[in-house]
C-alpha positions as CSV (number, residue, x, y, z in Angstrom):
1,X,0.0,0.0,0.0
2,X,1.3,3.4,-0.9
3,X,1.9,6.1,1.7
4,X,-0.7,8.5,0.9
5,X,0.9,12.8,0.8
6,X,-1.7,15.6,0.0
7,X,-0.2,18.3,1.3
8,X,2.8,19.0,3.6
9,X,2.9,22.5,5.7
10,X,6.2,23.8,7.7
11,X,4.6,25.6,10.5
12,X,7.3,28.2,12.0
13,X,6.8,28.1,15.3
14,X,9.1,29.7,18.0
15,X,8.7,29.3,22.1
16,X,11.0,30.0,24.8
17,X,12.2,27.7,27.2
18,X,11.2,27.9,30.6
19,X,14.6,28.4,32.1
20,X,17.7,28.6,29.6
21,X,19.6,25.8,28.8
22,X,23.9,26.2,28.8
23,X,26.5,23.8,27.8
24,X,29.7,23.8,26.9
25,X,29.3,25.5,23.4
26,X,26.5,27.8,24.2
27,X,23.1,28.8,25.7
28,X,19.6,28.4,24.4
29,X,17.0,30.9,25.5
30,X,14.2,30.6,22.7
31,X,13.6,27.6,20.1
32,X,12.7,28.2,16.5
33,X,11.7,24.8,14.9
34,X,9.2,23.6,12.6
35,X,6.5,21.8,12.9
36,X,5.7,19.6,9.9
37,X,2.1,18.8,8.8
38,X,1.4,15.8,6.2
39,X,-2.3,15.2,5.1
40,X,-3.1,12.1,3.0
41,X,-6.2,13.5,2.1
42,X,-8.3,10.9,3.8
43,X,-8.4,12.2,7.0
44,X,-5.1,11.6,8.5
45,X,-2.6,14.0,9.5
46,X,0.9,13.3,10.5
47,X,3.2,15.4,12.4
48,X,7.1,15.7,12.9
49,X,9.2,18.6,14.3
50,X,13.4,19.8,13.6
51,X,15.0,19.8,16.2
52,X,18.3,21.5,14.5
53,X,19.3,25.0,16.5
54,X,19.4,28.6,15.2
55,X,23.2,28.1,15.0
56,X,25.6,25.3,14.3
57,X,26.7,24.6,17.9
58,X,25.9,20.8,17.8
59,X,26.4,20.1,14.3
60,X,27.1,21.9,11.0
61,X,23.0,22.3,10.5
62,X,20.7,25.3,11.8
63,X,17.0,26.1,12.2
64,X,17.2,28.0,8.6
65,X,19.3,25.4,6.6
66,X,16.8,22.6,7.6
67,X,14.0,25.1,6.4
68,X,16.3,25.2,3.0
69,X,16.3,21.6,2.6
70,X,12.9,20.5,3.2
71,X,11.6,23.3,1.0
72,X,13.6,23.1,-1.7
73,X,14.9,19.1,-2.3
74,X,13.4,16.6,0.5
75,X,10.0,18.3,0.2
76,X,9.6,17.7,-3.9
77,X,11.4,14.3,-3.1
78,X,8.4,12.9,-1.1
79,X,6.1,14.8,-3.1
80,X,7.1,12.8,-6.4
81,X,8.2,9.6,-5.7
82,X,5.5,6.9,-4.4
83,X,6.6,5.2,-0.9
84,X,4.9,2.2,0.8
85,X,6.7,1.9,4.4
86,X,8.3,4.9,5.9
87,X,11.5,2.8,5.8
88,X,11.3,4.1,2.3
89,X,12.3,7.4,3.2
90,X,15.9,7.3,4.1
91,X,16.5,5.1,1.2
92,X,14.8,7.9,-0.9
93,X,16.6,10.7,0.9
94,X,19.8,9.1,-0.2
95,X,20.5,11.7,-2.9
96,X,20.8,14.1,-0.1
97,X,24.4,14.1,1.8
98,X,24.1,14.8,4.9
99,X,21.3,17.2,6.4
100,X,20.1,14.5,8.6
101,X,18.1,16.6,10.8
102,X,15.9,18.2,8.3
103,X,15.6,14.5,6.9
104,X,14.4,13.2,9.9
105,X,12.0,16.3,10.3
106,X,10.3,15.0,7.3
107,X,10.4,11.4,7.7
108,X,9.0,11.5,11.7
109,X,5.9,12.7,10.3
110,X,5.8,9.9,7.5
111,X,6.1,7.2,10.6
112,X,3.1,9.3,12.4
113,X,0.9,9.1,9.5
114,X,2.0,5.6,8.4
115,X,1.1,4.7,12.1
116,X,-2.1,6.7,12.0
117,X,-2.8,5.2,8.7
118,X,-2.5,1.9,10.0
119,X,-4.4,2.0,13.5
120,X,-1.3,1.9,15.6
121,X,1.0,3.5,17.8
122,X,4.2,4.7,16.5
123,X,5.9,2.4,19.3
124,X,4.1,-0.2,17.6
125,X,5.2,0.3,14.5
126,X,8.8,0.9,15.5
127,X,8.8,-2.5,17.4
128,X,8.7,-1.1,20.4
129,X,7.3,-3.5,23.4
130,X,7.2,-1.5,26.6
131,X,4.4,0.0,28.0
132,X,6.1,2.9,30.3
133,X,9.7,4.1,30.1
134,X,11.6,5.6,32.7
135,X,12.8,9.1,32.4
136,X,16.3,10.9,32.6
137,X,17.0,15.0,33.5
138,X,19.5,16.7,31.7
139,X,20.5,19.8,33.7
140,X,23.0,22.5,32.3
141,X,25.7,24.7,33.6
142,X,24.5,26.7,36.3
143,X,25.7,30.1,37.7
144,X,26.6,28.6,41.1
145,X,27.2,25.2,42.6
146,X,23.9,26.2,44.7
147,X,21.9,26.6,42.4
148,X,22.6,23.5,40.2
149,X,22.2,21.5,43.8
150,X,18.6,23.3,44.2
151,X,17.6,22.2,40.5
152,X,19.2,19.1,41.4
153,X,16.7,18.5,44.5
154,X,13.7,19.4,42.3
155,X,14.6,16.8,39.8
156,X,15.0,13.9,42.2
157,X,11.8,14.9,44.5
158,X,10.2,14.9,40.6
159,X,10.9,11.1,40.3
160,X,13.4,11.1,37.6
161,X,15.5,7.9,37.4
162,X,18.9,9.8,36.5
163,X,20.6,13.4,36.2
164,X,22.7,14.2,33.1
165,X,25.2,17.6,33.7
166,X,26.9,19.5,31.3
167,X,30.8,19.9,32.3
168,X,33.6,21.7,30.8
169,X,37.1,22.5,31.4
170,X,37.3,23.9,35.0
171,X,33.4,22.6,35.6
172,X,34.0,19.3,36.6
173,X,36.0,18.3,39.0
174,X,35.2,20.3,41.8
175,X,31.9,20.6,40.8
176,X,31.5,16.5,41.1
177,X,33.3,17.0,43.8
178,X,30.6,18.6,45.5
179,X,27.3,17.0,43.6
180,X,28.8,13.6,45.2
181,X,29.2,14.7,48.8
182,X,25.3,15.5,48.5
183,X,24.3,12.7,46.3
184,X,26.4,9.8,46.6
185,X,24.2,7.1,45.0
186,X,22.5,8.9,42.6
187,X,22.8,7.3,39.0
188,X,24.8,10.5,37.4
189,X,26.3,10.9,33.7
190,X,27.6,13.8,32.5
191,X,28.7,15.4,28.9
192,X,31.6,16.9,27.9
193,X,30.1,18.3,24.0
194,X,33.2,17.7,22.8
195,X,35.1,20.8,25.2
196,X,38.1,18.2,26.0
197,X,41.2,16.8,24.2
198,X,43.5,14.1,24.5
199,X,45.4,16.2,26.3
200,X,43.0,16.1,29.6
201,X,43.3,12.9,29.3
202,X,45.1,12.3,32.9
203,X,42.1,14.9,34.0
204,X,39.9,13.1,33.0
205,X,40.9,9.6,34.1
206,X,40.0,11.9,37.8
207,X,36.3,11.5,36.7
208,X,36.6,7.3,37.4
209,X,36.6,8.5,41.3
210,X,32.8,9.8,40.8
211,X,31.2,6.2,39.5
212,X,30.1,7.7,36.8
213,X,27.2,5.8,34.6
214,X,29.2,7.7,31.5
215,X,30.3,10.6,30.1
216,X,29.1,11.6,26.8
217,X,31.2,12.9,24.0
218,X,34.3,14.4,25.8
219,X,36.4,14.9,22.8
220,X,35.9,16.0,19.2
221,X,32.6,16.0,17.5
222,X,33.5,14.2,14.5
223,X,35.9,11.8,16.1
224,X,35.9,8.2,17.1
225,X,40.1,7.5,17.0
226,X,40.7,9.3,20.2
227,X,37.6,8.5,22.4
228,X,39.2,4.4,21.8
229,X,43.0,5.9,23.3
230,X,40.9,7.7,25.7
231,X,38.4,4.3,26.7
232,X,41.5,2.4,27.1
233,X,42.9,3.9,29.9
234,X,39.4,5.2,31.7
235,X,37.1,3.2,33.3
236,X,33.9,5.1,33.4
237,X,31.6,4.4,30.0
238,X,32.4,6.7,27.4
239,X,29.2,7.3,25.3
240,X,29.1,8.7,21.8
241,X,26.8,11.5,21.3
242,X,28.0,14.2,18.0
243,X,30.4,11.1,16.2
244,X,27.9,8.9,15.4
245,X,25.4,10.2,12.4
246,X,24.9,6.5,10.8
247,X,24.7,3.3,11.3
248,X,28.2,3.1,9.3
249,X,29.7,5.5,12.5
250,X,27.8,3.0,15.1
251,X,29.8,0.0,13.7
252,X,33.1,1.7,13.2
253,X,33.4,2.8,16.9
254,X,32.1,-0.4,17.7
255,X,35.1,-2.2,15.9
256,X,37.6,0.5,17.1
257,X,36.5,0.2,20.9
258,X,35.7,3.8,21.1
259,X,32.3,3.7,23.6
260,X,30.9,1.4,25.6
261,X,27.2,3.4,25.0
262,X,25.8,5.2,22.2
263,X,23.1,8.0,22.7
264,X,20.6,8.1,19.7
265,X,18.9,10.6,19.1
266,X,16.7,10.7,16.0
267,X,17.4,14.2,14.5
268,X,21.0,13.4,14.4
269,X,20.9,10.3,12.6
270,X,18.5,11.3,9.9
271,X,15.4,9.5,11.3
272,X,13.4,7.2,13.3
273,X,14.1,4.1,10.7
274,X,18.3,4.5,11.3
275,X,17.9,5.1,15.1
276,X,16.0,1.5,14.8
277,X,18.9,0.4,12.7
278,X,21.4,1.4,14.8
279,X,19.6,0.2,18.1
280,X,19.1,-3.9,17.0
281,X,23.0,-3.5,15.8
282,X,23.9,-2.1,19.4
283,X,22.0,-5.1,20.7
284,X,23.1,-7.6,18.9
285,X,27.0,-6.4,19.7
286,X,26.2,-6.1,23.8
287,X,26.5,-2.3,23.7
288,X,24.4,-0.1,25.4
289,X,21.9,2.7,24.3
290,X,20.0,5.2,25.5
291,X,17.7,8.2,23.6
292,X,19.0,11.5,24.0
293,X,17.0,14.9,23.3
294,X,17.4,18.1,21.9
295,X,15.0,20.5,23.8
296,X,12.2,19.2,21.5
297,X,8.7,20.5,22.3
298,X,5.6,18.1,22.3
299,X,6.3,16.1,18.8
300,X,9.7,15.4,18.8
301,X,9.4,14.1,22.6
302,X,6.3,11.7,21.9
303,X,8.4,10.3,19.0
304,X,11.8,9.9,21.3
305,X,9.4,8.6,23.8
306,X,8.0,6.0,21.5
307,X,11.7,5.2,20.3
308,X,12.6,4.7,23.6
309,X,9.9,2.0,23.9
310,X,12.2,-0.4,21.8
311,X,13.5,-3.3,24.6
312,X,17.3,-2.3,24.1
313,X,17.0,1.5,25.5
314,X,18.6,0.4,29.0
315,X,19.1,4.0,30.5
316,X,16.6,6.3,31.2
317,X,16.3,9.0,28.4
318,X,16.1,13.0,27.8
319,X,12.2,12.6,28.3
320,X,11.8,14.4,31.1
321,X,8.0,16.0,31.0
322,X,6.5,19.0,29.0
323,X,6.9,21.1,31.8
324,X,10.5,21.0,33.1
325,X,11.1,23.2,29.8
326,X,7.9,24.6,28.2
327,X,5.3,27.2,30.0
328,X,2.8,25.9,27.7
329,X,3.7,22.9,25.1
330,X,1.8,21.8,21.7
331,X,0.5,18.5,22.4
332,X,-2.6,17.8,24.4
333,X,-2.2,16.0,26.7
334,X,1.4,17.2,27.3
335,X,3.7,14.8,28.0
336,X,4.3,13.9,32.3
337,X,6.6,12.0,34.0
338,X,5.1,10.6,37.2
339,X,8.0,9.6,39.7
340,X,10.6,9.6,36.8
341,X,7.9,7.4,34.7
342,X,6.3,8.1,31.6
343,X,3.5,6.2,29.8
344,X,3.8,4.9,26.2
345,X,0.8,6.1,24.3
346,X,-1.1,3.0,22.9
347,X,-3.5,4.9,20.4
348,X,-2.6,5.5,16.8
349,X,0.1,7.4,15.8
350,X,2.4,9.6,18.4
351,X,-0.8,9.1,20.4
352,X,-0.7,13.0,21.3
353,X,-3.2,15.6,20.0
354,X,-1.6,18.9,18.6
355,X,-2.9,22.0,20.6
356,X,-4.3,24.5,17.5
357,X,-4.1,27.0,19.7
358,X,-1.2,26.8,21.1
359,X,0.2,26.0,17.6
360,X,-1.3,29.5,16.3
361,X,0.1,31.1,19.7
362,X,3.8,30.3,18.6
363,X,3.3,30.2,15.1
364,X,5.2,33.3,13.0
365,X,5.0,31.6,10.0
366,X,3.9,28.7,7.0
367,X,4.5,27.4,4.4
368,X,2.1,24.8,2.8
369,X,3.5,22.5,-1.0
370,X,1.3,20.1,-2.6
C-alpha cells in the first residue's frame, strides 16, 4: 500500500524555554523549529518537528538550513516519488548528503501518518514492546554550585531515574566533587560536548573516582580515533553522542572500541528508521543505548518517547515531561513523568493531540507544498 501525501505545511513556530539551557558551546533561550504537517487527504494528519538549533553549535546544521532543505529538495522528493513503508524514506533521501536533521523532520511525520494510517502507535510500529519508560533530566551549567544542587533536588523529588550535567574545562571536577558529597548514589552521567582533548586525558581519568554511569562525547565532535585511546585507559563508559550520524559511525566505533554506550537521538541520525537500525546492531553487539534529546517541544518528545519504547533502550532518556522546559507545550495532553515514569501512548500514531491554539500562539510563519 502506498503512503498517501496531499499536502505537507512547515509551520514556523518559535517558544522560549522555561529556564535557559547552557552547555559547553553555548546557551539556548528561545527555540525556533518547525512543525511539519502531512495530510493524505483521507483524513489523517501526520506530524514531525526539527529539532536542529538557530546556530551550528551541535552540528554543522541550523534552524534556517533545515528550512532550505525540506523546501527546496526533500519536500519535492516525497512529493514525487510513491513510498509504501516509511522505511522508504531514508532510502529515498539518499541523494541528499548529509542534512540528517531536516531528513528526519520529514520522515518522523511519514512514521506518524503511516502509524495513523494503520491504527497503531508509532511504538508499535517501530517494534517497540514496553508500556512505560523511565525518564532521565538533563541539567545545564548553572551560575553557582547552589543553584545546580537546588535544581538538582527538584529533579529527584520529581521522580526522575537519572541526572545528566553538562561539564567543561574547569566545571567538573570540583563541581563532582561537591554533587557527590550530596548525592552519593545517585545514577549521574555527565557530557563533555566535545570541550576536551586528549590532552586532559590524565584529568579526565579523575572523573573514574565519581562512578560515573558515562560521560558523553568528551572529545571532538567528529571523532571516534581518540575517544578508543581515551576508553582504554578510563574506566567510566564513554558514550558517543556528536560522532555517530549512521549506522556506518555506530559499527566503526564499535570495531575500534571507542564507547561502551551510544546515545541516539533521532534528528541526528537522519530518522526514526536508522535510530532502529542502529539500536538492534547495538543489541546484537552487547553495547548499550539510550535516547537522548534536543530541547524538543511536544512532537519530537512523543516520538523519542515512543523510540525509547524499543527493549534495548537500557538507560533512562532525555524525556523528562512537557513542563521541566515549556510554559505551555503543543501536544494535548502534554507529556508527564510521574515519579521519573512516563507512559507509552497506545492509540494510533504519536498518540498526542496537537494544541491548535497553542500552535497558532507560537506560530510566525507557514509554508504549505502540494
Amino acid at each position: 500500500m502506498t503512503i498517501s501525501i496531499k499536502q505537507i505545511t512547515l509551520h514556523h513556530l518559535q517558544m522560549k524555554l522555561k529556564h535557559p539551557f547552557t552547555t559547553s558551546f553555548g546557551t539556548v533561550e528561545n527555540k525556533d523549529f518547525y512543525i511539519i504537517e502531512m495530510d493524505d487527504g483521507e483524513g489523517h494528519q501526520g506530524y514531525g518537528e526539527s529539532v536542529a538549533f538557530t546556530a551550528p553549535w551541535y552540528t554543522e546544521e541550523t534552524f534556517k538550513t533545515n528550512g532550505h532543505m525540506m523546501r527546496d529538495f526533500l519536500i519535492p522528493l516525497l512529493l514525487n516519488n510513491p513510498i509504501e513503508h516509511p522505511d522508504d524514506v531514508s532510502k529515498l533521501f539518499k541523494s541528499v548528503k548529509r542534512n540528517n536533521m531536516a531528513k528526519a523532520s520529514l520522515e518522523g511525520a511519514v512514521w506518524d501518518l503511516y502509524a495513523k494510517q494503520e491504527g497503531m502507535s508509532l511504538a508499535k510500529a517501530l517494534g517497540g514492546t514496553k508500556l512505560e519508560v523511565e525518564a532521565g533530566i538533563a541539567i545545564g551549567m548553572q551560575p553557582t554550585i547552589e543553584q545546580l544542587l537546588k535544581k538538582m533536588e527538584t529533579s529527584i523529588e520529581q521522580g526522575y531515574k537519572r541526572v545528566k550535567l553538562k561539564i567543561k574545562p574547569g566545571q567538573d571536577i570540583e563541581v563532582l566533587k561537591e554533587v557527590r558529597s550530596h548525592y552519593p548514589d545517585l545514577p549521574i552521567m555527565v557530557d563533555g560536548n566535545s570541550a576536551y582533548t586528549l590532552e586532559d586525558m590524565a584529568h579526565l581519568k579523575e572523573l573514574d573516582a565519581f562512578q560515573l554511569l558515562m560521560i558523553e562525547q568528551p572529545l571532538a565532535h567528529d571523532d571516534i580515533v581518540d575517544h578508543a585511546k581515551l576508553q582504554s585507559v578510563i574506566n567510566t563508559p564513554i558514550c558517543l553522542d556528536e560522532s555517530i550520524h549512521s549506522l556506518e559511525d555506530a559499527k566503526k566505533a564499535i570495531e575500534l572500541g571507542s564507547c561502551k554506550v551510544i546515545n541516539i537521538k533521532p534528528g541526528r541520525v537522519g530518522g526514526l528508521t536508522v535510530a532502529k537500525q542502529i539500536h538492534d546492531y547495538c543489541v546484537a553487539k552487547g553495547v548499550a543505548v539510550w535516547c537522548g534529546g534536543m530541547l524538543e517541544a511536544g512532537v519530537g518528545r512523543a516520538q523519542n518517547i515512543a523510540l525509547s519504547s524499543l527493549a534495548g533502550f537500557e538507560f533512562p532518556g532525555d524525556n523528562a515531561g512537557s513542563a521541566n522546559y515549556w510554559e505551555k507545550d503543543i501536544i494535548k495532553p502534554e507529556v508527564i513523568a510521574e515519579k521519573g515514569i512516563i507512559k507509552v501512548q497506545t492509540s494510533p500514531g504519536i498518540g498526542y493531540v496537537i494544541d491548535q491554539e497553542a500552535l497558532v500562539k507560537f506560530k510566525i510563519g507557514e509554508e504549505i507544498f502540494s
